[in-house]
C-alpha positions as CSV (number, residue, x, y, z in Angstrom):
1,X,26.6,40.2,-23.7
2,X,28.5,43.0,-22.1
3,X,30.8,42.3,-19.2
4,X,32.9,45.3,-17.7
5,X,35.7,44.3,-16.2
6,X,35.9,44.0,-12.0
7,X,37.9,42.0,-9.6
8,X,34.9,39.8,-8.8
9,X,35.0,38.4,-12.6
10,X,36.5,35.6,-14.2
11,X,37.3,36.7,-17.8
12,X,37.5,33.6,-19.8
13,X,39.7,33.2,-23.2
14,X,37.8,32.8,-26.0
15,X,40.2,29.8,-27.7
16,X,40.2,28.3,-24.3
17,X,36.2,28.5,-23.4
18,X,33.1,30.1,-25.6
19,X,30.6,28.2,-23.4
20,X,31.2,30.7,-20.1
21,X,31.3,33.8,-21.5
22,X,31.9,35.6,-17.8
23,X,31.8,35.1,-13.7
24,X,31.1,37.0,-10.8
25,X,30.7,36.3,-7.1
26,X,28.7,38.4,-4.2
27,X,29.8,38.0,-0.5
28,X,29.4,41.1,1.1
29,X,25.6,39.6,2.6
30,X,27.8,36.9,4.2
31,X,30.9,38.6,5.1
32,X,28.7,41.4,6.7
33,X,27.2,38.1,9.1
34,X,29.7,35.7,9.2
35,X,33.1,37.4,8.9
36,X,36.2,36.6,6.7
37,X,35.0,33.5,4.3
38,X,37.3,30.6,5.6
39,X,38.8,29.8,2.3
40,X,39.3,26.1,3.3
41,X,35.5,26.0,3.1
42,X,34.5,27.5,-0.2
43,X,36.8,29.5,-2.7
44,X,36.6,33.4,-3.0
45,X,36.1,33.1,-6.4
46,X,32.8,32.3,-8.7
47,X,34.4,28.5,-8.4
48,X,32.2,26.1,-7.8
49,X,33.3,24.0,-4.5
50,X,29.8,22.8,-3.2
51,X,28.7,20.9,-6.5
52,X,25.0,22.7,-6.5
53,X,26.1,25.4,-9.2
54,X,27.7,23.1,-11.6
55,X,25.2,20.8,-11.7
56,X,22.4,23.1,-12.4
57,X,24.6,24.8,-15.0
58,X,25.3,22.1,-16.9
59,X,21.7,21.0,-17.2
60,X,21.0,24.6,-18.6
61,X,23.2,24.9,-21.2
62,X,25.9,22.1,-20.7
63,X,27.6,21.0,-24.4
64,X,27.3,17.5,-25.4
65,X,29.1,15.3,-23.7
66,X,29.2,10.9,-24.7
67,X,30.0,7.9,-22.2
68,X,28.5,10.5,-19.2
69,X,27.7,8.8,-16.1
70,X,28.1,9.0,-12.6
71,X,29.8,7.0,-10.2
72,X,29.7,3.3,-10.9
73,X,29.1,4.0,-14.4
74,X,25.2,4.8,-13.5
75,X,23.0,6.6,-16.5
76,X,25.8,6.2,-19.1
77,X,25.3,8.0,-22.1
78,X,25.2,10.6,-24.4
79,X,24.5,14.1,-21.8
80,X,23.7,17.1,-22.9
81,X,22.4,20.4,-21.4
82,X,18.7,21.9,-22.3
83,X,19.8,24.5,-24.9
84,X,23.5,23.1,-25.5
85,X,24.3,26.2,-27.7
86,X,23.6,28.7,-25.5
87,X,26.3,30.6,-23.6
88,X,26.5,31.0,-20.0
89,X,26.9,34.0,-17.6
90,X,27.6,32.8,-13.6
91,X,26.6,35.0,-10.5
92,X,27.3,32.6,-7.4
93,X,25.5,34.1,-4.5
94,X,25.7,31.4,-2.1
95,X,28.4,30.3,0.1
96,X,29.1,27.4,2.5
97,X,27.8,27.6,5.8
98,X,31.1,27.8,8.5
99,X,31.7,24.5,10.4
100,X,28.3,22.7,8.8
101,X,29.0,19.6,6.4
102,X,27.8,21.1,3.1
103,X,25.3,17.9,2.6
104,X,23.2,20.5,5.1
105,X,22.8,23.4,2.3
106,X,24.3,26.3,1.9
107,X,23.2,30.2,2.1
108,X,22.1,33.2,0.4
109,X,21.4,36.4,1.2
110,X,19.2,38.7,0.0
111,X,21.7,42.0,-0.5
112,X,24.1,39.9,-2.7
113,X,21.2,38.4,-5.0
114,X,19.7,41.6,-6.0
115,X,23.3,43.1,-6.7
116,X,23.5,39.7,-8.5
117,X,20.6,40.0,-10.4
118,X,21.5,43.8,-11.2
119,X,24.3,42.8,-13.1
120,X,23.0,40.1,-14.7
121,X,20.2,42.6,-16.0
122,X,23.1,45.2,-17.1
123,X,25.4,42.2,-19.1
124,X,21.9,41.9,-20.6
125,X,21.1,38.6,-20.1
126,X,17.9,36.8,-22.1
127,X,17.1,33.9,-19.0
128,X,17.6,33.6,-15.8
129,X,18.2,30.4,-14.2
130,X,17.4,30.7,-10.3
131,X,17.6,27.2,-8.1
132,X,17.0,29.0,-4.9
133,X,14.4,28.9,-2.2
134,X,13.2,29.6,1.0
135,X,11.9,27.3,4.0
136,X,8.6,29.4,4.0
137,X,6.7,31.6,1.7
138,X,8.2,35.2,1.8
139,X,6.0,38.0,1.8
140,X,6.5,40.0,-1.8
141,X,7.8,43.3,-0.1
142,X,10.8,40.9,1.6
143,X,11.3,38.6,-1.4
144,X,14.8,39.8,-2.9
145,X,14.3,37.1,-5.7
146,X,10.6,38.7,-6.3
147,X,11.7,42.4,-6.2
148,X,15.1,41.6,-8.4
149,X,12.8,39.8,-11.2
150,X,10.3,42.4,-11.5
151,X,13.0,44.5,-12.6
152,X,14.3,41.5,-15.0
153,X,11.1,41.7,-16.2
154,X,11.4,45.5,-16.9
155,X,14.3,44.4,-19.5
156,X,11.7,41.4,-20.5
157,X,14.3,38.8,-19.5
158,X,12.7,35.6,-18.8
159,X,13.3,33.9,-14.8
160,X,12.6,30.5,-13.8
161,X,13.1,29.7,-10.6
162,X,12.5,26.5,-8.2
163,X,9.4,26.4,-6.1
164,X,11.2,24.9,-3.3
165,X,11.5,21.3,-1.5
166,X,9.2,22.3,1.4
167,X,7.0,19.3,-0.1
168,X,4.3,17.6,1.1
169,X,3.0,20.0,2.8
170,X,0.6,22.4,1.3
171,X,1.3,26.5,0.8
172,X,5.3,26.1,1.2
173,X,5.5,27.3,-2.0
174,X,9.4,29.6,-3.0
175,X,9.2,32.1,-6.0
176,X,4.9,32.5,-6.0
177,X,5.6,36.1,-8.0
178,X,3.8,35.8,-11.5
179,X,6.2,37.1,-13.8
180,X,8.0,34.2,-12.7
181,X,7.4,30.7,-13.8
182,X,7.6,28.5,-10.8
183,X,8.8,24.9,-11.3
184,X,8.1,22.2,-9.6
185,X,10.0,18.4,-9.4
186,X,9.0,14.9,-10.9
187,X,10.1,11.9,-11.8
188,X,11.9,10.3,-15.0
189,X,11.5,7.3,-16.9
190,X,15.0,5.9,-15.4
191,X,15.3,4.1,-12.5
192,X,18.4,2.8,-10.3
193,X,17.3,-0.6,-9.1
194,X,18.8,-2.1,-6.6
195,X,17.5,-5.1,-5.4
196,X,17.2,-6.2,-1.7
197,X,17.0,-10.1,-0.4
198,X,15.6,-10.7,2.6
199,X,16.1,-14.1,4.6
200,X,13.1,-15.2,3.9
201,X,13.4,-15.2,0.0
202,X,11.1,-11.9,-0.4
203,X,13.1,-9.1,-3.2
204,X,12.1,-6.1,-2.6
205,X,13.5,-3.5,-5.6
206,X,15.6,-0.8,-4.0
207,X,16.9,2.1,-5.8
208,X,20.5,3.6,-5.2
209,X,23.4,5.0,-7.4
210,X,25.7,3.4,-4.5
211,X,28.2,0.8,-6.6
212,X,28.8,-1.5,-3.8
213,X,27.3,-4.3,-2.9
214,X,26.7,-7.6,-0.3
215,X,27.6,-10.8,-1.2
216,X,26.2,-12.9,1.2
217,X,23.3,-12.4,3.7
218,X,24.5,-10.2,7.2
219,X,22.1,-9.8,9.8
220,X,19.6,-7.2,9.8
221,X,18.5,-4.5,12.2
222,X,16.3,-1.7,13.0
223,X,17.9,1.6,14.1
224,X,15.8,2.2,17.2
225,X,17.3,-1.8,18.5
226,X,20.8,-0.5,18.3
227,X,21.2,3.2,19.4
228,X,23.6,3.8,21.9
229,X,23.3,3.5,25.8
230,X,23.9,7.3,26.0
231,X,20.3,8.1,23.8
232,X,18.0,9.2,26.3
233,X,15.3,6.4,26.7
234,X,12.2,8.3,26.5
235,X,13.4,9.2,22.5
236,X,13.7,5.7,22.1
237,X,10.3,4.4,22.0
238,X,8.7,3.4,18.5
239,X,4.9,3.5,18.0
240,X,5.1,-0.2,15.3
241,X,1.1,-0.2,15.1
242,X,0.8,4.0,14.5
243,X,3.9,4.2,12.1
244,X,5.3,7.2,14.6
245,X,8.8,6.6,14.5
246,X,11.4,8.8,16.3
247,X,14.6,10.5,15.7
248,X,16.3,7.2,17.3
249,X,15.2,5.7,14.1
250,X,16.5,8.2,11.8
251,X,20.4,7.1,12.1
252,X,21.4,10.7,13.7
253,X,25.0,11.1,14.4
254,X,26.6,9.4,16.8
255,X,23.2,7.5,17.5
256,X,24.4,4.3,16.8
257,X,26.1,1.6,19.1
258,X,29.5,0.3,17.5
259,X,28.8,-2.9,19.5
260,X,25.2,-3.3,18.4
261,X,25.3,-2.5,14.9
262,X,29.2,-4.3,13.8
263,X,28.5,-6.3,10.8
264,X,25.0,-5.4,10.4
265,X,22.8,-4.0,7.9
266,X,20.7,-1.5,9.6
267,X,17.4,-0.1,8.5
268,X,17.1,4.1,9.1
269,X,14.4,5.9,8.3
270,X,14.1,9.6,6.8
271,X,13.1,12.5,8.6
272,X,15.7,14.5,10.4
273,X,19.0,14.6,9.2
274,X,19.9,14.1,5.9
275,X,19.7,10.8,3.7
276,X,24.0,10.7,2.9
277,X,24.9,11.4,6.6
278,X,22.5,8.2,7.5
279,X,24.9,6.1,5.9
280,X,27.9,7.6,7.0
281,X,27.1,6.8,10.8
282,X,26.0,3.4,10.2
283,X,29.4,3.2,8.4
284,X,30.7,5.2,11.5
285,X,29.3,2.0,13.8
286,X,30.6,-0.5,12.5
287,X,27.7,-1.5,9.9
288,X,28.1,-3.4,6.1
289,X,25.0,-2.2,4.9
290,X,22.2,0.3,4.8
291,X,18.9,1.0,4.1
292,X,16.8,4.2,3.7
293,X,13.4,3.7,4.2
294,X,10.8,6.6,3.5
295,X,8.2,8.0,6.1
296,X,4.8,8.0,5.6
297,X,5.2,11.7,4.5
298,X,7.9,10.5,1.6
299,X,5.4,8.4,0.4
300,X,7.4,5.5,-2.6
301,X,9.1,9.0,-4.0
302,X,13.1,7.0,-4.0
303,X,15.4,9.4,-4.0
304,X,19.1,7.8,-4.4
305,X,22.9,8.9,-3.7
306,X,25.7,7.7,-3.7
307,X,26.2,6.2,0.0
308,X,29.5,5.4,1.2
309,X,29.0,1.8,1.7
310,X,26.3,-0.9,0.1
311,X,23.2,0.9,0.6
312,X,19.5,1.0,-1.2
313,X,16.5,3.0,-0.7
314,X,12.7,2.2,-0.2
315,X,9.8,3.7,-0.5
316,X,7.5,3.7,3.0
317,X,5.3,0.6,1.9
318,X,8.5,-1.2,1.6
319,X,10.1,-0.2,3.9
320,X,7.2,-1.0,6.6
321,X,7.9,-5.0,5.0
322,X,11.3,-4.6,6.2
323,X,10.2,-3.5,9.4
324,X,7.4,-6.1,9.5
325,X,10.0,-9.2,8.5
326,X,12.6,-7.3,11.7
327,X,9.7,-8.0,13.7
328,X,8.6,-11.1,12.7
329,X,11.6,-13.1,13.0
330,X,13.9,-14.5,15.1
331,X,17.0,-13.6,13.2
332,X,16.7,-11.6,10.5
333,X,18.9,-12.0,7.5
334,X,19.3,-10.0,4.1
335,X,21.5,-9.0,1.7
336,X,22.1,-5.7,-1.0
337,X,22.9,-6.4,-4.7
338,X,24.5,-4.1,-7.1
339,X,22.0,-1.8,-8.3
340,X,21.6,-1.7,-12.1
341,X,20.3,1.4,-14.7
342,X,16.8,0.9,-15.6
343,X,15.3,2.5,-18.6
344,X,11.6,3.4,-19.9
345,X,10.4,2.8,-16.5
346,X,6.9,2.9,-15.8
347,X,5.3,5.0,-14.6
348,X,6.5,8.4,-15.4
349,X,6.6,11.2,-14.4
350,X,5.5,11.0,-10.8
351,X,5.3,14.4,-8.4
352,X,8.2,14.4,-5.3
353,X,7.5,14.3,-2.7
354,X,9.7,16.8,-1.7
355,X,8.1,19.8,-4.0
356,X,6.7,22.3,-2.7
357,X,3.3,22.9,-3.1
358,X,-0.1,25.5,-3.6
359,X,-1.9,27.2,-2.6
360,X,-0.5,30.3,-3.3
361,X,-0.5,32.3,0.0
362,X,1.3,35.5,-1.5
363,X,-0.5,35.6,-4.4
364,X,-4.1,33.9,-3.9
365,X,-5.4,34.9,-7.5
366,X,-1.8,33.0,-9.4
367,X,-2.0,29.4,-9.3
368,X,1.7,27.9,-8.3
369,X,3.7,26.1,-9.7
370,X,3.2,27.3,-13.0
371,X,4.7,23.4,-14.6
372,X,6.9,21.2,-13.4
373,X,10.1,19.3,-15.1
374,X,12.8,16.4,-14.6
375,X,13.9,16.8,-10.7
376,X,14.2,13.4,-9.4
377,X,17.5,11.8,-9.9
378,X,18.9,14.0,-12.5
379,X,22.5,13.3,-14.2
380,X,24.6,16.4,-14.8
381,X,28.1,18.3,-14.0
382,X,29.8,18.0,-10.7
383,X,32.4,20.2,-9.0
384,X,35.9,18.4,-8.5
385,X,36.3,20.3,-5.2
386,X,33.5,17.8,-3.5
387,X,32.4,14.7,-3.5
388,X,29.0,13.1,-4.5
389,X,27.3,13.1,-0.8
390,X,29.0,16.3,-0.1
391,X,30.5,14.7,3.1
392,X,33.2,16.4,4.4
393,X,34.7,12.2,5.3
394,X,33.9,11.1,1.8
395,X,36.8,11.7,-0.4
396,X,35.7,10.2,-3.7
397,X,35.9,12.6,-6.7
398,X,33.7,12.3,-10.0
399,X,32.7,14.7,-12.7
400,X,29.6,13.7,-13.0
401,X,26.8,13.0,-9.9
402,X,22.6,12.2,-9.6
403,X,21.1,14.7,-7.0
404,X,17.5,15.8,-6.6
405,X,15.4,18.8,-5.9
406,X,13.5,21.4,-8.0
407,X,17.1,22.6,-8.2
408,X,17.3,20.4,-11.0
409,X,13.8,21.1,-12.4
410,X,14.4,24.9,-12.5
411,X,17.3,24.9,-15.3
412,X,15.4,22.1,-17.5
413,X,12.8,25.1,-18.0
414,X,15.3,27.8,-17.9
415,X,16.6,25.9,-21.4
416,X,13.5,25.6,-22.6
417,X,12.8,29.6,-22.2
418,X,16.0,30.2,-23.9
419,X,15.3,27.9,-27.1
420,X,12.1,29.6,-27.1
421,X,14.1,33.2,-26.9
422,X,16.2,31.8,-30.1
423,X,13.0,30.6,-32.4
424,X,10.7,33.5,-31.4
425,X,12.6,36.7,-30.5
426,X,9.5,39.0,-30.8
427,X,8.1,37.2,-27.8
428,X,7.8,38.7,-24.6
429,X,8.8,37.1,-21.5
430,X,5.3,36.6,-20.7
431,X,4.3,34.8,-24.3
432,X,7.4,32.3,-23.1
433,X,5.7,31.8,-19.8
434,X,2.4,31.1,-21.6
435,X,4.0,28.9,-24.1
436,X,5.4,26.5,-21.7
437,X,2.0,26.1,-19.3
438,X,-0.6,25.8,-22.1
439,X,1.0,22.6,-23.9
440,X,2.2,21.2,-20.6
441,X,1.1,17.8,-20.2
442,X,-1.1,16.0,-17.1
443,X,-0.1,12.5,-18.1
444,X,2.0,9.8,-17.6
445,X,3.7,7.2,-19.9
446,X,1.1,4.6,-19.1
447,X,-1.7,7.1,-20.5
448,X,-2.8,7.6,-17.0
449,X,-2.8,11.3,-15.1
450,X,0.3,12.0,-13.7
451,X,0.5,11.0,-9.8
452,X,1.7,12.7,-6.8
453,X,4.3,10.3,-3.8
454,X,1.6,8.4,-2.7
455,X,-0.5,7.5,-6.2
456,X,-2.9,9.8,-6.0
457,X,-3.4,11.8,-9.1
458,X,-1.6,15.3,-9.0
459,X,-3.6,18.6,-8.5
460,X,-2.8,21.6,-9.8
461,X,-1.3,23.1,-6.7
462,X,1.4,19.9,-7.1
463,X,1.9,20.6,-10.9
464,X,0.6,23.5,-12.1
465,X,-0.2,23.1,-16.0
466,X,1.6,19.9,-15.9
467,X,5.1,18.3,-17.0
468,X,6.4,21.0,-19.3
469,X,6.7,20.1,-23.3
470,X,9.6,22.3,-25.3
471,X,9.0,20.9,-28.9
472,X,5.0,21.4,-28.0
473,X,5.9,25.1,-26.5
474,X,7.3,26.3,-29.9
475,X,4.1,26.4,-31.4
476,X,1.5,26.6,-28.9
477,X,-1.2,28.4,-31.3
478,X,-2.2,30.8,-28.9
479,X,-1.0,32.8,-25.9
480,X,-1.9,34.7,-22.3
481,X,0.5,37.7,-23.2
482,X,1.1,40.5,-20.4
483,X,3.7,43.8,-20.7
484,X,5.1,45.5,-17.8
485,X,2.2,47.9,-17.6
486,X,0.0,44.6,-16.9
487,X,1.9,43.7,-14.6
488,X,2.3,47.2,-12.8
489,X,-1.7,47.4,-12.7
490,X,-1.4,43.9,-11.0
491,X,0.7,45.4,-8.5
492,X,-2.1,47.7,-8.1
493,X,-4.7,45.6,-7.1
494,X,-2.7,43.9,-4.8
495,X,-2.3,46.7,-2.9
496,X,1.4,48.2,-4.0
497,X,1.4,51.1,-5.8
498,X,4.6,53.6,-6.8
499,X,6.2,51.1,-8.1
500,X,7.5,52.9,-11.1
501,X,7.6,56.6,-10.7
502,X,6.5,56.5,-14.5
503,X,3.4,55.3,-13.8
504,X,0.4,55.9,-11.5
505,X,-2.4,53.5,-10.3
506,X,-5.9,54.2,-11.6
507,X,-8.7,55.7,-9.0
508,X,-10.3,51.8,-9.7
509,X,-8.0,48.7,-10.2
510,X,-9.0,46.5,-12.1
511,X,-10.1,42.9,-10.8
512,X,-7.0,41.1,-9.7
513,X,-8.6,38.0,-11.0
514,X,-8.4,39.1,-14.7
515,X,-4.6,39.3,-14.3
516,X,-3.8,37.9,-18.2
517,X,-2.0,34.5,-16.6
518,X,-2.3,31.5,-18.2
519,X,-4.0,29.7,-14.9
520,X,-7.1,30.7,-12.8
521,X,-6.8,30.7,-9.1
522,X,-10.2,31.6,-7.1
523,X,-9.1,31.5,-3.4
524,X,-12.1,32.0,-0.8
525,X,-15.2,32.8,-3.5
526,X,-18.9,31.9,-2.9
527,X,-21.6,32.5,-5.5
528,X,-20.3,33.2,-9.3
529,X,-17.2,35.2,-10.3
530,X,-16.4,36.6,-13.5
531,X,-12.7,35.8,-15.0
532,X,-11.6,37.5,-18.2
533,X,-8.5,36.7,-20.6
534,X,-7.2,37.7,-23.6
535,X,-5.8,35.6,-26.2
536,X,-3.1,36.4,-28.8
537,X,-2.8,34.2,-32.0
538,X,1.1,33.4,-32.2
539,X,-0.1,30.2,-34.8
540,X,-1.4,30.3,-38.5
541,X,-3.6,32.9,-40.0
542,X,-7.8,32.2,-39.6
543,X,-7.5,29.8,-36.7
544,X,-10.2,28.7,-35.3
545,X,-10.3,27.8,-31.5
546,X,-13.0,25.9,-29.7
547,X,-13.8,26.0,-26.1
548,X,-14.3,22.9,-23.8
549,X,-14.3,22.3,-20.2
550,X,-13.3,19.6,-17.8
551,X,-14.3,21.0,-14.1
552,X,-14.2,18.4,-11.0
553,X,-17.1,16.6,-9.7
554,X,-19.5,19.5,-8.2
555,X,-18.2,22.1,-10.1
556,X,-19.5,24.0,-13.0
557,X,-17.8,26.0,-16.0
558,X,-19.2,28.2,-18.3
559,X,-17.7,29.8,-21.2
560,X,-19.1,32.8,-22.9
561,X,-17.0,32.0,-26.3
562,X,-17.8,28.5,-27.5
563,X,-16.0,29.5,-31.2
564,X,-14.0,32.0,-32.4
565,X,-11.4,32.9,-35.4
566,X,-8.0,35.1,-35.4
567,X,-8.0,35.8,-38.8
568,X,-4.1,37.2,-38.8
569,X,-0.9,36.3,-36.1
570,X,-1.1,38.9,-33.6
571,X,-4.9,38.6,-33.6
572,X,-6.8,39.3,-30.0
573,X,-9.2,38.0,-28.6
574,X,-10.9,38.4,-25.0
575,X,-12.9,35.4,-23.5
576,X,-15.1,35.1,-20.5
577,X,-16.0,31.9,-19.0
578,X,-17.7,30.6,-15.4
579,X,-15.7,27.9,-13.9
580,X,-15.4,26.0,-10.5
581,X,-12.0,25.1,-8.3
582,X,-9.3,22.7,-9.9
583,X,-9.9,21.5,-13.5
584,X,-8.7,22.6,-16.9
585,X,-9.8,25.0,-19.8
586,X,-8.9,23.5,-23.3
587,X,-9.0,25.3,-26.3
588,X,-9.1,23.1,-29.6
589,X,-8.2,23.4,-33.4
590,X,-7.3,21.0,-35.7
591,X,-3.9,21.3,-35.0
592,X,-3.2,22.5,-31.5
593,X,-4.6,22.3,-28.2
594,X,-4.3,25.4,-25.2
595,X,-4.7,24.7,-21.9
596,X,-4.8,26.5,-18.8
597,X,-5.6,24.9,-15.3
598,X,-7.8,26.0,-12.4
599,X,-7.8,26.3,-8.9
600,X,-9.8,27.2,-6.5
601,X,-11.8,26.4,-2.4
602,X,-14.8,23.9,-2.7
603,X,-17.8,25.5,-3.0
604,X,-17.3,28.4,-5.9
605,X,-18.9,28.9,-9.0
606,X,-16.5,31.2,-11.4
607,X,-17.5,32.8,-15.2
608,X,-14.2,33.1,-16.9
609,X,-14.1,35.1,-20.2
């Protein structure tokens, strides 16, 4: 990798360090807003003091490291990055917001990523890792990421990047581009279960990575019964029966009464704010213990952290028995044990809550998110320059922390791409992409499909082709291959052209619907719609492939290719089949299965070929 020498680089010694092989930083997009960097905020240096960076890093290409775990000794083990022998290049782009607790996010700005990506292009990079979103869908000629990848994909440098915690809401979507693969979050087979006693005997199984607990019953409160005399009364009303609870439930700084809440465990819920500083004010008032309950919109997706005093989280069914027993009794009484690591935990994976989700609204024909990977309570890295809830009051330290977001799920694929990089070189970023979404997975551990926050079983515009599969994507059999060209003629039927001054549009583009991607996405079709793909034979010689359909209730699918043979790798094949909104398209041999999902508006009839 090639790495010309510039102040903004860290130049690492090769007996000291082989892992990061290089460093650079972009500011002027903030200093051109904000002014000077205050260095007692963030370093003016590719140094990591938010904790965001490191952690995604390390779950990249992080070496092996034993007796990992994060505070409390939580998920001790044996850690280890995605592709562990890889080397890694750093471009931090995003700073710390001036006078806002970095729990709150940081920013990025568009000037400094595409100088970023630029020179990741020019050290010549093979995969880009991007954890980076936006609050709303970006049109394409506005998304830096977007614009800075097609050229990536110029140099056939593979980009994953987050699809964003916008979730549950539908079309909130980051990163929709298709020479992208967009990830989305789920769940793990580990839980942190920590269990909470109510006075009336009932357990209710919390999760936290918090390693405090109670040992003996305090009373317990809800948030709107104890907000200070200063919260303006008509924010303090609580609709029990409708479940519409307001911000005076949510904990907010400076909420709480010291008098009301001293002593007390106090129940917040989620919604405004975020979860760590919830804790921090009850701790502010006075109050030995908290709990987290989810809205209706969180669904029982936990998310935990490390609280700053005996906490445990709840999903909204449980957390509406809390509120239920508050109610009920005349002094409520409960108490928080230590929370405990939980393995082979059933069932998993389970969509976020807080993923972002389809329809695509940038690009209608590309179904989003292309997979989706580990991003609930993931284990990795941590930056000694913060602590775990990022609170500027919390001064613990650790090396290791459990965060969430498709932050997390973004490098899990990223590492993927990059062992795929290693075993096939000859394949195109594209044939990675392709790799990855057609032995995805739509299944849980308990053999049931996999489920989105509230049970329900996931669409595709939650998880795309499903919960992504490396040691499946080496050898996927056959792929949905593209080259730049492809992807410039895309660009032509959606309406950009002169993209490249190499190249000109034709006098007809061609259907934007037969774009080769690996997923079918019919937005707004009535009556029957022809799709066509091409297949390339990556697998043995003389394969034969047969075709099958599962389409929804009310839909139909038709293919045109029941059978066919590649008789040699490389082989081609074009296929044309009808099909019908949100289903899947399996292709069968004796020893390896292709899918590819679809999506689409009730009430379409589609021919794919």
């Amino acid at each position: 990798m090639r790495f010309p020498p510039q102040n903004s680089m860290i130049q690492t010694h090769q007996a000291f360090c082989r892992k990061i092989i290089g460093a650079r930083y972009y500011i002027k997009g903030f200093e051109k807003y904000y002014g000077p960097l205050n260095t007692t905020e963030d370093s003016r240096s590719p140094r990591d003091k938010d904790g965001h960076g490191t952690h995604t890093a390390s779950t990249a290409v992080g070496s092996r490291v034993k007796n990992a775990a994060t505070l409390g000794g939580f998920a001790r083990g044996t850690a280890t990055g995605g592709a562990p022998s890889a080397h890694l290049a750093i471009y931090k782009v995003c700073w710390a917001i001036p006078e806002q607790e970095k729990a709150d996010g940081n920013t990025c700005f568009e000037e400094d990523m595409l100088a970023a990506i630029d020179d990741a292009i020019g050290d010549g990079v093979h995969v880009m890792s991007i954890s980076i979103g936006t609050r709303e869908p970006a049109p394409l000629r506005e998304d830096s990421i977007a614009i800075g990848a097609f050229h990536a994909l110029q140099n056939d440098i593979v980009v994953a990047c987050s699809a964003g915690n916008e979730g549950p809401a539908p079309s909130t979507l980051s990163n929709p581009s298709p020479w992208v693969i967009t990830v989305g979050a789920s769940s793990v087979d580990r839980a942190f279960l920590a269990p909470l006693v109510l006075g009336n005997g009932m357990e209710i199984k919390g999760q936290t990575v918090t390693p405090y607990k109670l040992d003996k019953a305090y009373p317990l409160v809800f948030a709107s019964d104890v907000v200070a005399s200063n919260v303006p009364q008509e924010f303090n009303k609580v609709s029990f029966l409708s479940k519409q609870f307001t911000e005076t439930c949510q904990c907010l700084a400076n909420s709480l009464s010291p008098t009301k809440v001293k002593g007390k465990i106090v129940l917040c819920m989620r919604g405004s704010g975020t979860r760590v500083a919830k804790g921090m004010e009850v701790k502010r008032a006075g109050g030995f213990g908290f709990i987290l309950g989810n809205s209706q919109a969180n669904g029982n997706d936990v998310i935990v952290d490390a609280h700053v005093l005996p906490a445990t989280s709840v999903g909204y069914s449980d957390a509406m028995k809390i509120l239920n027993y508050i109610r009920s009794t005349k002094d409520p009484m409960a108490r928080i044990e230590l929370a405990r690591t939980v393995i082979h935990y059933r069932p998993a994976p389970v969509m976020a809550s807080f993923t972002s989700r389809g329809p695509n609204v940038i690009h209608p024909s590309i179904l989003k998110p292309d997979v989706t990977a580990p991003g609930v309570n993931i284990l990795a890295a941590w930056s000694g320059a913060t602590a775990p809830s990022k609170l500027y009051e919390d001064k613990r330290l650790v090396k290791y922390n459990i965060i969430s977001g498709t932050s997390m799920a973004c490098p899990h694929v990223a590492a993927a791409a990059a062992l795929l990089r290693a075993i096939h070189p000859e394949w195109s970023s594209a044939a990675v992409r392709s790799a990855l979404m057609t032995t995805a997975w739509m299944k849980n551990n308990v053999g049931g499909p996999i489920a989105d926050h509230s049970g329900n079983a996931a669409t595709p515009f939650q998880l795309g082709s499903g919960h992504f599969r490396p040691e499946m994507a080496a050898d996927p059999g056959l792929v949905y291959d593209a080259s730049y060209t492809d992807h410039l003629l895309y660009l032509c039927s959606y309406g950009i052209k002169n993209v490249s001054p190499k190249f000109k549009c034709p006098t007809v583009s061609p259907s934007i619907y037969n774009f080769n991607y690996p997923s079918v996405s019919l937005p707004r079709i009535n009556g029957t719609v022809t799709v066509t793909r091409t297949v390339t034979n990556v697998g043995a010689s003389s394969s034969v492939y047969f075709f099958s359909a599962r389409p929804p209730p009310g839909y139909a699918v038709k293919g045109f290719a029941w059978c066919f043979v590649l008789q040699s790798c490389g082989a081609e094949e074009e296929l044309q089949h009808n099909s019908k909104s949100s289903g899947k398209i399996p292709w069968r041999m004796a020893a390896a299965r292709v899918s590819m999902p679809l999506g689409g508006t009730p009430g379409l009839m589609v021919t794919t070929m």
